[in-house]
N, C-alpha and C positions, 0 to 999 in steps of 0.2 A: 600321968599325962592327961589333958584334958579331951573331952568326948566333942563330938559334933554327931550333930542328929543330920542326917543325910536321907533327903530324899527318892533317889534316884536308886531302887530296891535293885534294879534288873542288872546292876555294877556289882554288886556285893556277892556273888554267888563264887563262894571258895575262904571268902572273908569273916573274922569272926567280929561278931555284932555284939551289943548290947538292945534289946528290945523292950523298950518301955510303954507306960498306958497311964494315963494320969499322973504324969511325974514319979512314978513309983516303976523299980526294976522288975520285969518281970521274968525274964530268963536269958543269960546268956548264950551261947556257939555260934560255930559256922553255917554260913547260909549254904544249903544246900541244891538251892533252886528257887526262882522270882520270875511271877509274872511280868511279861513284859515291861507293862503300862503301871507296874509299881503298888499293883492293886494288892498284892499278896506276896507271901513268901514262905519258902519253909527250913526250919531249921534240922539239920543235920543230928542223928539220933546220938546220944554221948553216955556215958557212964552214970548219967543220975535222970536221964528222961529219951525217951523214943521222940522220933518225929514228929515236929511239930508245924502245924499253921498258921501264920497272923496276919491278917487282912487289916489293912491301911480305914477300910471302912467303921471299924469296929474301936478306931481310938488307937491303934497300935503305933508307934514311931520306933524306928533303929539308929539306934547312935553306933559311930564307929572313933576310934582313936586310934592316931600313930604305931605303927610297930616296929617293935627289931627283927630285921632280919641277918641269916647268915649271909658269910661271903665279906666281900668287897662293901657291898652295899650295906652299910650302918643301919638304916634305920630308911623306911616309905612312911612318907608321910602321908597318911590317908585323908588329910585335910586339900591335900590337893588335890582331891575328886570331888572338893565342895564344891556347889553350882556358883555361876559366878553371879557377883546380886545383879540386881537391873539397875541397869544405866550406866555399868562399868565395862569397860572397852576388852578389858579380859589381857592388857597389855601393860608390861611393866615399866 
């Protein structure tokens, strides 16, 4: 499925990311906590690295994509926490 780079960090806390830095992957998981204001975040420690930091200042961006979920519910689209662009009503 395809990725959207999201910049609103301070949503993503429980959600797993891809985090990149010059168009090249740098590591994926779950965020495990984000500055409010999107400045920072940290990823959740996993089986191949411990906790980590990426500040927004330093070139870092988080791409997220679509998931499946159990239950009822098929699949959340995490495209619908894209922000909405400017000058669109946000109404369908």
């Amino acid at each position: 499925m395809e990725t959207y780079r999201f910049r609103d960090w301070s949503r993503l806390i429980g959600i797993p990311v891809e985090v990149r830095k010059d168009f090249e992957h740098v590591r994926s998981g779950v965020v495990d906590d984000a500055m409010e204001d999107s400045s920072a975040l940290w990823l959740a420690a996993d089986a191949s690295a411990g906790r980590a930091l990426f500040a927004a200042a330093e070139g870092y961006e988080v791409w997220i994509r679509p998931r499946e979920l159990e239950g009822r519910l098929c699949y959340k689209m995490a495209a619908a926490l894209r922000p909405i662009p400017a000058g669109a009503t946000g109404r369908a």
